[in-house]
C-alpha positions in Angstrom: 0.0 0.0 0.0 2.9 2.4 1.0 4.3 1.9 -2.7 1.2 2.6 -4.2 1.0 5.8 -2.6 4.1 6.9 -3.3 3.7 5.7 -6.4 0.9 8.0 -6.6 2.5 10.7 -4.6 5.6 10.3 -7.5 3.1 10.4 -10.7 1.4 13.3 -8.9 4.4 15.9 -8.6 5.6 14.8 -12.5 2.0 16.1 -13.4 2.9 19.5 -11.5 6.1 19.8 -12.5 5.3 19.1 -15.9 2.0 21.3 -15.5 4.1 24.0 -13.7 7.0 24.3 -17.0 3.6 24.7 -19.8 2.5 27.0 -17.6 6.1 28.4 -17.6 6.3 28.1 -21.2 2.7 30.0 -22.0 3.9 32.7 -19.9 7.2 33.1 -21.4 5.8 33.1 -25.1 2.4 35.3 -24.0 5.8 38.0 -23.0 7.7 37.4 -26.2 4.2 38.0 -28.0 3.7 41.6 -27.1 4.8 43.7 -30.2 7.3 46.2 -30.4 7.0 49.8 -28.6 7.5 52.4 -31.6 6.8 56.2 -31.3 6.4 59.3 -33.1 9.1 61.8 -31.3 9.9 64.0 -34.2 12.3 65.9 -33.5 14.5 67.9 -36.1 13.7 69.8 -39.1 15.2 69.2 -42.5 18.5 70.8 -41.3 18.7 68.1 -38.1 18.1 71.4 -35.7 15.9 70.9 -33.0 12.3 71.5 -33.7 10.3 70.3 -31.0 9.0 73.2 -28.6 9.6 70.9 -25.7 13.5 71.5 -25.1 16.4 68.8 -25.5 16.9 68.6 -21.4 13.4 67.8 -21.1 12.5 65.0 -23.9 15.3 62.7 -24.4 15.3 61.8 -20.5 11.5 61.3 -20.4 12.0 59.1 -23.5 14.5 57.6 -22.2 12.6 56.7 -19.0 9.5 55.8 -21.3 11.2 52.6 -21.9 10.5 53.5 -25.8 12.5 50.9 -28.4 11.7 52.2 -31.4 11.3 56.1 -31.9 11.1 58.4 -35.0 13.6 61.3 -34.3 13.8 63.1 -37.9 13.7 63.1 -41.6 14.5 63.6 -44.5 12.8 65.7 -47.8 13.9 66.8 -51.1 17.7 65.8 -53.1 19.8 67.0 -50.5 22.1 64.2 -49.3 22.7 66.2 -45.8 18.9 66.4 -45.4 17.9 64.5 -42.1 21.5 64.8 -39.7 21.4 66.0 -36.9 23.2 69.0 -36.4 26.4 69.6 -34.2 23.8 70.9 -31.3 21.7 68.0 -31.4 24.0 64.8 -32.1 24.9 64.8 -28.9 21.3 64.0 -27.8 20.8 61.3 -30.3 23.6 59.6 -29.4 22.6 60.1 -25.6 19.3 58.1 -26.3 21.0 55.5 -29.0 23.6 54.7 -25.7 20.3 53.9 -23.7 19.1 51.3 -25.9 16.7 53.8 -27.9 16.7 52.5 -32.0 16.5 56.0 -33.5 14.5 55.9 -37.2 14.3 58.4 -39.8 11.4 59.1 -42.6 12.6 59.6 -46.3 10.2 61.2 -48.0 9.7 60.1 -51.0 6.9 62.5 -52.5 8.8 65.2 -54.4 9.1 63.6 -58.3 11.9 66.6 -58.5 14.0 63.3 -56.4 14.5 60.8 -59.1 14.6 57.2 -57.3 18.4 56.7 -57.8 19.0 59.9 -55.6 16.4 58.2 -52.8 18.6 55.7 -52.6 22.0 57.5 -52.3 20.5 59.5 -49.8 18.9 56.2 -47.9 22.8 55.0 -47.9 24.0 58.7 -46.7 21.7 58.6 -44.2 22.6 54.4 -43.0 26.1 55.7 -43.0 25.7 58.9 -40.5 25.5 56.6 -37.8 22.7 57.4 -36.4 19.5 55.7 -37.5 18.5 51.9 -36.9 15.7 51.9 -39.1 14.0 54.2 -41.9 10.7 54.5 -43.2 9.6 55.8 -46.8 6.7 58.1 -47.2 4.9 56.9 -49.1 4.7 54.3 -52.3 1.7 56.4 -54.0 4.2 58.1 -56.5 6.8 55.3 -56.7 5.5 52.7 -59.7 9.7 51.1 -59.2 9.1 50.9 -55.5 9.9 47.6 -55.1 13.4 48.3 -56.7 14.0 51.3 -54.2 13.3 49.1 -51.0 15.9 46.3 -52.7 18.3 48.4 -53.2 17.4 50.7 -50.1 18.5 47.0 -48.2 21.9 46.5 -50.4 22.7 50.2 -48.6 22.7 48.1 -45.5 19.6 48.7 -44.2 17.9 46.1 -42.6 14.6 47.7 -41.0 12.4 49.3 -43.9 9.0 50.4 -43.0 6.6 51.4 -45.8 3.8 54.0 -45.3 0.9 52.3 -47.1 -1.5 55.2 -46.2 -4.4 55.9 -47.8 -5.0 51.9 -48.1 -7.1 50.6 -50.2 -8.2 46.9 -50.8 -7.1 47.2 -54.8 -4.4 49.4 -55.4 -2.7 51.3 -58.0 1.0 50.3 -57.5 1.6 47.2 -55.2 3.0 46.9 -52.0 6.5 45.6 -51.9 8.0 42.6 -50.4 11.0 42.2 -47.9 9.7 44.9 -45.4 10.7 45.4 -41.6 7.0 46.4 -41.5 4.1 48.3 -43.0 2.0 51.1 -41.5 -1.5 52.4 -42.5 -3.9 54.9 -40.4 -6.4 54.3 -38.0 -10.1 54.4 -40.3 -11.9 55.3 -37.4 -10.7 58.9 -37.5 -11.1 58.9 -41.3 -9.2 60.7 -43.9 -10.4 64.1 -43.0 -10.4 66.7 -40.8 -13.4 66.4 -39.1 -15.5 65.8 -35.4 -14.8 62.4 -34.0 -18.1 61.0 -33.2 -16.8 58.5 -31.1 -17.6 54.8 -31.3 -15.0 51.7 -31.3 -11.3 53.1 -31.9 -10.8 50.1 -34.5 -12.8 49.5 -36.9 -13.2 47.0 -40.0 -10.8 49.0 -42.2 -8.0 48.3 -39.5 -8.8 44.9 -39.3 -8.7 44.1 -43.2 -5.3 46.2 -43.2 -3.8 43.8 -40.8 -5.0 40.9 -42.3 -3.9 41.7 -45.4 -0.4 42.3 -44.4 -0.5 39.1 -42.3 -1.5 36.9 -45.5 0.3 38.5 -47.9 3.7 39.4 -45.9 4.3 37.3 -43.4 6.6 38.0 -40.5 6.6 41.5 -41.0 5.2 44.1 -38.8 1.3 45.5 -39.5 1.2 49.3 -37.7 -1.6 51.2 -37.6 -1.0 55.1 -36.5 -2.3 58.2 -36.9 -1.7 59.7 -40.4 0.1 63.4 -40.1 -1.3 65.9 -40.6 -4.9 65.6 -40.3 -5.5 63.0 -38.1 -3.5 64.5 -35.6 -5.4 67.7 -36.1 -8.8 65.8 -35.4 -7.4 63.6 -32.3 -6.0 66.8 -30.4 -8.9 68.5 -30.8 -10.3 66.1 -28.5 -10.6 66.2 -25.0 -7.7 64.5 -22.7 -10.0 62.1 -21.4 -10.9 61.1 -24.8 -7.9 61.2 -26.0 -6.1 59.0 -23.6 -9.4 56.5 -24.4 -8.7 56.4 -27.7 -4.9 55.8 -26.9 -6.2 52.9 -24.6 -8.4 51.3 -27.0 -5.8 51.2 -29.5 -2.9 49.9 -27.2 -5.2 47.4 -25.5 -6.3 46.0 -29.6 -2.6 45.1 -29.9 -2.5 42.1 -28.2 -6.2 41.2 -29.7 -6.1 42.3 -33.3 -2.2 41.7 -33.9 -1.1 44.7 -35.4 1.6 47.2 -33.7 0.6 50.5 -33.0 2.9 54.2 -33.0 2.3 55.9 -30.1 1.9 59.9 -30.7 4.9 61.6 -28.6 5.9 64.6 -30.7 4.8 65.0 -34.2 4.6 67.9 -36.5 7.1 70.6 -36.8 6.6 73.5 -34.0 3.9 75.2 -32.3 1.1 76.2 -34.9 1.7 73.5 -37.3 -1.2 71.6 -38.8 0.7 68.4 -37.7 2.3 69.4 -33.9 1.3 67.4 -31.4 3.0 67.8 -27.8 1.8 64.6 -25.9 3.6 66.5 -22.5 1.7 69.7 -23.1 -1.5 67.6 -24.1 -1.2 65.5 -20.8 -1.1 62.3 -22.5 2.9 61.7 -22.3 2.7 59.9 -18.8 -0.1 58.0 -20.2 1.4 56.8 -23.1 4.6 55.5 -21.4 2.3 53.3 -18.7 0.7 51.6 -22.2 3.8 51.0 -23.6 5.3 49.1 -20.5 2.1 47.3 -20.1 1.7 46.1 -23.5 4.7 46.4 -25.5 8.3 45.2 -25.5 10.2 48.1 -24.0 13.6 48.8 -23.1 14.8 46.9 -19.4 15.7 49.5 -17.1 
């Protein structure tokens, strides 16, 4: 009888043990599941000076205490190779947030037809070789028809983190999205493509969901981001309340982890006081906010 029960007893603990490391396991992947943090913290002009009305001393330490990963600092408009460096006055405070784990991006703009797509490349490789930038985004593939030959050659320049502004997405389009994207980013529907009220209602709607889908059957592995599109969506979602905003903000963050797509969080956008664009989450009251949904539902930086 003894045997038997320890038998038992034996079997029992296995089960636990066993029970205990799936548990384990679930937990470890349900962390390694939560998407990337990435943010809009624009700050430099076309020149690399500092733009943002909130001074150096005060947003690259609360970034930096954010926990942010993944944070677009600048950009990078017309031919001009030099377009998008950070001046002498401001390197120092990119490379202060690049030694704290920060992966700085740029936007090349890719608009302008004056820009031929040859020069947007030699200016993607001027740019990867500054030093300064993990990953770059290209706005937008609209006026592009040889996109798919920029982002190749875009990669052979060393880059290895592309992201694509898709925005305004469409079901059937034009000019296809290209292949071999770090990710791809649309805007939030539920804000629209104009600049009017919000009405309120579900922050993701059917739009957002077909986006994501889309991206998942079609490009698998890489990153579906939804954000808002600068800038009129900005204009409509700071026009709301703080309360409503930091709902929205909510809503969106929580839909990560349900709807699988990565979302931008909106830092600092735009390009000063006045601008159609600027948004200052700190003056808005939605910084703090933001940082506490990044932490809770996206892979930050360990502190």
């Amino acid at each position: 009888m003894k045997n038997r029960s320890r038998f038992f007893w034996r079997q029992g603990l296995a089960l636990c043990l066993l029970a205990g490391v799936a548990v384990g396991s679930k937990a470890e992947a349900g962390r390694a599941e939560k998407p990337e943090s990435i943010a809009w913290a624009i700050l430099t002009n076309q020149d690399g000076k500092w733009q943002c009305e909130q001074p150096p001393d005060v947003v690259v330490p609360a970034l930096i205490k954010s926990g942010i990963r993944y944070v677009r600092v600048g950009g990078a408009a017309g031919s001009r190779l030099e377009s998008g460096i950070p001046s002498a006055e401001v390197a120092p405070y990119f490379e202060k947030m690049r030694e704290a784990g920060l992966k700085l991006g740029v936007v090349l703009y890719s608009q302008s037809q004056e820009t031929s797509d040859e020069r947007l490349v030699e200016k993607a490789a001027f740019l990867k070789q500054s030093g300064y930038y993990d990953w770059i985004m290209i706005d937008s593939i609209k006026p592009r028809p040889r996109m798919q030959w920029i982002v190749d050659e875009i990669h052979k320049t060393g880059w290895e983190k592309v992201m694509i502004n898709t925005s305004p997405w469409k079901k059937e389009r034009e000019i296809p999205i290209p292949t071999g994207c770090w990710s791809y980013a649309c805007l939030f529907g539920v804000l629209g493509r104009e600049e009017k009220p919000y009405k309120g209602g579900r922050g993701i709607v059917e739009s957002d969901r077909d986006y994501v889908q889309k991206i998942n059957d079609e490009h698998p592995g890489a990153l579906p981001i939804v954000k808002l599109e600068i800038p009129w969506q900005i204009e409509t979602f700071k026009a709301l309340s703080t309360t409503m905003q930091n709902r929205l903000l909510t809503e969106w963050s929580e839909g990560q982890k349900h709807f699988g797509y990565t979302m931008i969080y909106p830092l600092f956008t735009g390009t000063g006081k006045g601008d159609r664009g600027y948004y200052d989450s700190i003056t808005a009251g939605t910084f703090a906010h933001q940082a506490r949904l990044m932490r809770k539902n996206n892979r930050t930086v360990v502190k």
